[in-house]
N, C-alpha and C positions, 0 to 999 in steps of 0.2 A: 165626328169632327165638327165643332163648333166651334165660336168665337172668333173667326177670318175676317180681315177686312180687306177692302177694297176701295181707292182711293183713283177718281182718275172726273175726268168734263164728262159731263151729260150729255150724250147727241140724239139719242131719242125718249120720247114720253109719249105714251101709250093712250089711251084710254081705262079708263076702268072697265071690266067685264063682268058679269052678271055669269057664274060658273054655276049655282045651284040657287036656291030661297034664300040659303045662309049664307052664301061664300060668293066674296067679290075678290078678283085679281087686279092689280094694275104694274104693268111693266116697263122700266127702263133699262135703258143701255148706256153704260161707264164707258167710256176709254182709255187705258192706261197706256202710260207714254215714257216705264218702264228704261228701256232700251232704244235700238231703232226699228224695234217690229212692235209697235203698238198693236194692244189687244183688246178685244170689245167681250165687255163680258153683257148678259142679259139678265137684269135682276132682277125682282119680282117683292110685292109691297102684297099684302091682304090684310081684308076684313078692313077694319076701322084704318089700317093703315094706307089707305090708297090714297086719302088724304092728304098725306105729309106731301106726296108730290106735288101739291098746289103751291108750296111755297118754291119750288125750283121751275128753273125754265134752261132750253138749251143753250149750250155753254157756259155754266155752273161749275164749277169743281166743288167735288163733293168725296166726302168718307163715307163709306155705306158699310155696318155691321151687318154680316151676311152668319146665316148658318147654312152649312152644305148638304142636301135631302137628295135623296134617293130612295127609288124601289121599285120593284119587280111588275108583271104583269102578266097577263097568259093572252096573246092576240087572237084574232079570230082563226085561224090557222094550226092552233095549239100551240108554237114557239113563243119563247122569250123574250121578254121586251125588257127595259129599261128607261125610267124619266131618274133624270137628273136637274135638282133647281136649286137655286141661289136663292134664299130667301132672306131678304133687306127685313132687319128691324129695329135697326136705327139707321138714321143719316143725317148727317152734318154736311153745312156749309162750309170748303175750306176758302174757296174764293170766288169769285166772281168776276164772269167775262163779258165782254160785249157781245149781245144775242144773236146767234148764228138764223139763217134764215130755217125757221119751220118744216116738217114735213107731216105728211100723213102717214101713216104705216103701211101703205101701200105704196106711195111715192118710196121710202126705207126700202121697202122689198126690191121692189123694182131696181133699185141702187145697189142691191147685194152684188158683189166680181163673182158671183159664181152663178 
């Protein structure tokens, strides 16, 4: 399943990460405001594109062409795992907000209701 979009403000921006020599991740999170149950999704940019986040900051409204990834894995236990990711490879500005105050991704965590 390819070609999904997702459109909603920017409330978190990540860091880049260093996952291997060749592979850099960097993650944000959409909010879409849909209905009245707004939903956060977490998208994910790599390699050269970790970038593109440099031109957004929080509370951005933004379109993010995502394709939907998944697969399997065997844990240490011998049962079945599952990763599931949103992978951003484009994204557009739709509009622009006044800049919500910053966080760290730890201060985020810390904020999670659960």
């Amino acid at each position: 399943m390819d070609g999904l979009k997702v459109t909603g403000e920017i409330i978190f921006i990540g860091d880049t990460q260093q996952i291997k020599d060749t592979f850099t991740k960097r993650n944000f999170v959409a909010q879409t405001k849909l209905d009245q149950y707004p939903q956060e999704y977490e998208l994910s940019l790599t390699k050269d594109g970790c970038s593109k986040l440099d031109a957004y900051k929080v509370g951005d409204t933004v379109t993010a062409s995502i394709n939907l990834r998944g697969r399997g894995y065997t844990k240490k236990d011998g049962s079945r795992g599952w990763f599931t990711s949103l992978d951003c490879w484009r994204l557009e500005k739709t509009s622009s907000a006044a800049p919500l105050p910053t966080q760290s991704a730890q201060e985020y965590i810390d904020n999670l209701p659960f």
